[in-house]
Structures are given as C-alpha cells and as structure tokens.
N, C-alpha and C positions, 0 to 999 in steps of 0.2 A: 491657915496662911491667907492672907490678903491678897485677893483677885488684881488685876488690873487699873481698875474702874475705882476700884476704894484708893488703892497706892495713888493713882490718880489725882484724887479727892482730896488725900491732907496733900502732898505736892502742891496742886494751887494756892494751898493757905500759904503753906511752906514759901514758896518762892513767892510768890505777891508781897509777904513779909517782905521778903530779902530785896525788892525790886526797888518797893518803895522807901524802903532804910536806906538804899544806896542813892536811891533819886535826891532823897532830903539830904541826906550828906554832900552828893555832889555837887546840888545848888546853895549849901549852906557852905561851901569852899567856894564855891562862883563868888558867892556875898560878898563873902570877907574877902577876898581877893581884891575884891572894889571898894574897900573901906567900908561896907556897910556890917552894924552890930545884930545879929537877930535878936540877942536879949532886948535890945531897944525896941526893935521893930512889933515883936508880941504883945506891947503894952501900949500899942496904938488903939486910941479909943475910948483912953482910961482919963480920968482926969491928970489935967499937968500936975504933979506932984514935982516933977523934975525938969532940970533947966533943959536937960538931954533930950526930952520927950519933944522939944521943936525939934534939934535935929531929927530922930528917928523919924520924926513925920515927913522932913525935906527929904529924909532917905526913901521914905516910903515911894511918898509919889515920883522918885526916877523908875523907882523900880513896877510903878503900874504904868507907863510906857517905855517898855524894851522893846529892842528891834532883836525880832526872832527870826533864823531864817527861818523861810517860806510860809513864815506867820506875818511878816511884818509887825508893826507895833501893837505888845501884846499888854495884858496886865497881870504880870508874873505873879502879883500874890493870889490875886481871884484866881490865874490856873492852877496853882499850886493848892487854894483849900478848898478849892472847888470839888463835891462828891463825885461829880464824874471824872473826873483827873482820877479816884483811886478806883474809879468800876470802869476807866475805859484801863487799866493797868490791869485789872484782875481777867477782863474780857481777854485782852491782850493775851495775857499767863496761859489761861483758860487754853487758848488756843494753840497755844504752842504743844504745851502736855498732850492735847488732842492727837495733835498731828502726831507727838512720837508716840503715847501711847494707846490712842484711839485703833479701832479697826481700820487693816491694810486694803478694805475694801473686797468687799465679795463676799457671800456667805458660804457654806454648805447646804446642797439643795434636796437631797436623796431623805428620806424619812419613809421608815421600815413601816411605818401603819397606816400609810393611804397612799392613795395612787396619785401622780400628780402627770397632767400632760407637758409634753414638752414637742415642740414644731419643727418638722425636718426644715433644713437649711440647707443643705446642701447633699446631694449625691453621687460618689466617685466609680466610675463605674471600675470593678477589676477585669471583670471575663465574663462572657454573655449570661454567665446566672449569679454572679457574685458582683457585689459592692459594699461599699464603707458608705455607710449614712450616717451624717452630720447631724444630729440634733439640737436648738439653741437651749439654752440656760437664761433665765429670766434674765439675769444681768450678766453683761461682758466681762464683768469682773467673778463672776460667781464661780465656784466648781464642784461638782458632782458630788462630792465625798464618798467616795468607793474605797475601803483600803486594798491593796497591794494580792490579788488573789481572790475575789469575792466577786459579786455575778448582780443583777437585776431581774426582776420579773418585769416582761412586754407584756399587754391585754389589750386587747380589742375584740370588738363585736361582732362576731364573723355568724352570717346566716343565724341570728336571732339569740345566740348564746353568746357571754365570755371566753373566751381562749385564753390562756398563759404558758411563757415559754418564759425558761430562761438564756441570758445570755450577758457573756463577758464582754463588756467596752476596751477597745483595745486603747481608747486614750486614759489616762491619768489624771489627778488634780492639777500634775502644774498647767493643764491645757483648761484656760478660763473662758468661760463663756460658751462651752460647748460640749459635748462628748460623742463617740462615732463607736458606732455598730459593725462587725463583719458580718454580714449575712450574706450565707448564700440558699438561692430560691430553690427550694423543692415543687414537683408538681402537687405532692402529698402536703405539703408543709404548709400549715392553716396561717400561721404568722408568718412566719416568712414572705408569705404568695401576697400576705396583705401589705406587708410592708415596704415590697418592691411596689407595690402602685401605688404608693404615697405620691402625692405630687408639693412640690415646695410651700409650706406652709400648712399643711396637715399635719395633725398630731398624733402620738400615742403615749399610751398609758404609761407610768412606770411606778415602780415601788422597790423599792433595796434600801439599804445594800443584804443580799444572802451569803452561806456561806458558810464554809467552817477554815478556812484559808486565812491565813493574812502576813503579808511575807514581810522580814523586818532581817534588815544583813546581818544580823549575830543569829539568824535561825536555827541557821545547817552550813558546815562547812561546804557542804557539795549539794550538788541538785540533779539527779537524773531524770529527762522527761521523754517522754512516749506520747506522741501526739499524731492524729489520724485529722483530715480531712480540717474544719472549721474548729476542733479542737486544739486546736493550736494558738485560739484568743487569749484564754488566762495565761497560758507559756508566754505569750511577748508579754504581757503583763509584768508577768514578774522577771525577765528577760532584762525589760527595758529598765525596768527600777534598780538590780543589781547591776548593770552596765556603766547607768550613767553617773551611778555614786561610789565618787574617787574614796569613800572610806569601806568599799564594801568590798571584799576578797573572795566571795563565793565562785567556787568553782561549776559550773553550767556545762552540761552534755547534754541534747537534745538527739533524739529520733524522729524523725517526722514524715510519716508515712501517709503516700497518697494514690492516685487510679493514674493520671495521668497524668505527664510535666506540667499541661495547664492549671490543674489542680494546685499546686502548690502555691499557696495564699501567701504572701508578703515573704516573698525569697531573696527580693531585691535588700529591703531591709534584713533580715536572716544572714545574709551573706557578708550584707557590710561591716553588720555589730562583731560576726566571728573572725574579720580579717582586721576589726578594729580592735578588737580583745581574742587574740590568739592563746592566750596562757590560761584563760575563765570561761571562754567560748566556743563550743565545737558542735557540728551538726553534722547530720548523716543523715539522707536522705533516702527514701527505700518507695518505688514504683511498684504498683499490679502490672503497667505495662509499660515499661522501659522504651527510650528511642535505642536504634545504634550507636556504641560508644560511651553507653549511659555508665559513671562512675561509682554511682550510687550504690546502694543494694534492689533486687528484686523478687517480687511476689510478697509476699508478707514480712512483717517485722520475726526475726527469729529470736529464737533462745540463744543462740552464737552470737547474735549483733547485740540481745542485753547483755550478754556476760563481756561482750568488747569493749561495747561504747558505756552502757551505764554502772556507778559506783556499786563496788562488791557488798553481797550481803552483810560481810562482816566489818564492814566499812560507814564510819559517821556521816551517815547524809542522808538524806529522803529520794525516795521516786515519785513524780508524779505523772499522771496518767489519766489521759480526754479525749476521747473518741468515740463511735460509732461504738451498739453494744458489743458487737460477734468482734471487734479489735479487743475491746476492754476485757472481754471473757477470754480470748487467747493469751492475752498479756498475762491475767492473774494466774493461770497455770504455766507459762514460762517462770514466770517469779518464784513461783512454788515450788516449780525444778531444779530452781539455784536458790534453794533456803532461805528466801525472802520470805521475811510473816505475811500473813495472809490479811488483805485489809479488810475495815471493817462494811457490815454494811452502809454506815454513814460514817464517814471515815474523820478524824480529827487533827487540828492542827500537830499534835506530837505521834502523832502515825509515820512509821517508815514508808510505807507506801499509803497513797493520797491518792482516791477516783476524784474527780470534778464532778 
C-alpha cells in the first residue's frame, strides 16, 4: 500500500494537470469571448502565408497589454507561456497537498534505546512530599508517545553511580509539548529525593516507552483496579482514555487504598470522572487511618471489598493491580481466595490479572 508521501507525489502531477487544463481553458473562453482566434494567435511568428495572420497579430498585441486586477497592464501571452507560470502552479499544488497531507506537526519523542533529557518546566506542588512535575518536549507541538498503560525509565547520577526508576506520566499524547510526573519524595528514594530538587530548567534522563500494557476500548468489557499509594498513575491513565472516548463502553471499578486522607493523590479529579460517568465509573476508597465519619472502607483492602467492588472471577474483564509490595502480595492471595488465576510473574497484556 502507498504511504502518504508517495499518494502525495502523483497527486501533485495529478492535479497540476488538472489546474493547468482548466487555466488554459478558462482563458481560451476569456479569448473567444473577445473575438480573439487562438488557432490564429499560435502561428504568430511564422511567416504571412495568410491574410488572417495580420489580424492574429492585431489580436496579439491587445492581448500583451491587459489590465489585470492588482497586475495592472500585463502581457497575457508571455504570462501564460511563461515556465514560471506552470512552476509557480506546481509550487502552488505542492503546497496545498502539503498542508492536507503533510505532517500535523509534532513528532513522537520517546525512543526505547537511548536516554534522552528533557527540562522540568514547571512544578505543581500536591502535599508537602508530593508534586506533578512538568517536563518540556523539544517542540510545543511534539508528544511523548507512550501508549495507554505503559511506564518510562528516570536516570540520573546520584553519588557517582546511575540510578533508574520507573514511572507512569499521568498525562497523555493529546497533551503536546510536555508530559508530568506524580512523585511523591521518599527520604529513602534515590530519584525521587533528586528529582524534588530539580530547579526549573534542569533535566533528567528518560528512555521508554516500557511495558506489557497497552489499553485500547475493545480490550476488556470491564476493568477492576486496586491501587495503593502513587500506584494509582497508570489507573488515571487508563481511567482517563476510556472516559474521555464517547465510543468506548468499558466498565471501571477502582479501589484505592491509602495511610491517610492526605494521601489520596488526585481525588478531586477521581471524584469528578465518577460523578461524570456514574454507569462506567466507581471508586471506593479504603484508609489505615480513617477521620470521623469517614464513608470509605478501613485498615486494609479486603477479600469482601474485592469480591463487592471488583468484576467476578467468572466474569469477562481484567484486574489490575499497583502498589507498594506487602499491598500487592495481600491482593494476590485475596484473588486466589475467590478463584482468580494466579498472575504471572511478568504478567501480559491478555492476563486476567495484571501487576504494573
């Protein structure tokens, strides 16, 4: 099959034909319109063999002083056989084709076999150890190319060695020009600790896209997820992609387990998508330490809350599952209590249950 770029390529022949067939016809009606013969006019030059050949010449020279608008008096036959008359028409074509079928602007910037820096720009703070940092993309028009479930490798050079972590960008492709990070700082955490004291215009490393993820709406009718602490990045990931795509029907039930109410990383959004999509969206929320009143669940995620909130063993859907290890090691023996298969240890995109 024919790329873009070739379809492209005869198109310019194709229509430059057709521009300039319609040009010469249209001014060969202008002519005649005005009593002028072009068979006469063609054999300017040639010796008088015929009486008509003075006319054609009287013809001639009206027609190399026209008044053109915004040319003023032109001389219609030199622009008409003029080579740049049919290369400013191809230029012309050229560029039109461009525009529809030329690049929309922006590339994909992520490439899986070298590291590329890229310069924090901005940082949002959430809660005294947590923030969303804004990275640029070389171009404002560029975007990441991460698919829908898939992660990055951060490096930097911390006390004389490489370090690498990975981590889920909680924005998307259609977000051009930039991509943003949830981190939150650990005292322990080599990247993290470095990447809070990035100051604007500092860089770091990246390389992706990783993965064995990649979410597309005819996946899974259903999607149950279990999410602890900053594991909960790739869940809006794919949260946000089946939300905002009016052809996409999946049904979404989340768990999102945390230590304190502070703790609960982007709830404001969480809250609005579930009361924006009530019939595909539902969350429950489960504290270690609950306030008064708290509606939620408490102390740990249970075997009761997966068997309430997320889709039955025997039931068309997937679990996924990102958190802390001692979360993710109690999850897979709840699952296993309600005859969920056991995942693997690198688990794959047609796995009932999915670790990040």
């Amino acid at each position: 099959m024919p790329n873009k770029l070739q379809v492209g390529f005869l198109l310019s022949f194709v229509v430059t034909f057709l521009v300039l067939t319609f040009t010469t016809s249209a001014i060969n009606s202008a002519l005649r319109a005005r009593g002028y013969d072009i068979s006469r006019l063609i054999l300017l030059g040639l010796e008088d063999t015929d009486s008509n050949n003075s006319m054609a010449s009287s013809q001639a020279d009206v027609l190399r002083s026209v008044d053109l608008p915004l040319l003023g008096k032109t001389d219609l036959l030199a622009l008409v056989n003029s080579p740049a008359f049919a290369l400013s028409l191809a230029v012309i074509t050229l560029g039109a084709l461009y525009t529809v079928f030329g690049p929309k602007g922006g590339k994909k910037v992520l490439d899986p076999t070298k590291w590329q820096q890229f310069p924090l720009v901005k940082k949002i703070v959430i809660s005294p150890n947590t923030a969303i940092y804004r990275f640029g993309l070389p171009s404002p028009k560029d975007h990441l190319g991460l698919p829908i479930g898939q992660h990055i490798s951060v490096s930097a050079e911390i006390n004389g060695k490489d370090v690498a972590r990975s981590y889920t960008p909680i924005s998307s492709d259609d977000d051009k020009g930039y991509f943003d990070l949830l981190i939150k700082t650990y005292d322990l955490g080599n990247i993290s600790k470095h990447v809070s004291l990035l100051k604007v215009g500092q860089t770091i490393r990246v390389k992706g896209p990783k993965g064995q993820f990649n979410y597309h709406r005819d996946l899974t009718p259903s999607i149950g997820m279990i999410a602890g602490g900053t594991g909960i990045t790739p869940m809006m990931q794919v949260i946000r992609a089946a939300m905002k795509d009016p052809q996409d029907t999946t049904k979404v039930s989340l768990i999102y387990a945390n230590v304190n109410p502070e703790d609960i990383l982007l709830k404001a959004e969480i809250d609005a998508l579930s009361q924006l999509h009530p019939n595909r969206f539902t969350v429950y929320y489960v504290l270690n330490n609950p306030p008064a009143g708290w509606q939620g669940g408490s102390g740990f995620v249970s075997k009761d809350q997966i068997e309430k909130f997320m889709p039955a063993a025997t039931f068309e859907g997937k679990i996924l599952i990102c958190g802390p290890p001692p979360m993710v090691t109690a999850m897979k023996k709840h699952l296993a209590d309600l005859n969920y298969p056991a995942p693997r240890t690198i688990s794959k995109l047609d796995d009932k249950v999915f670790l990040f």
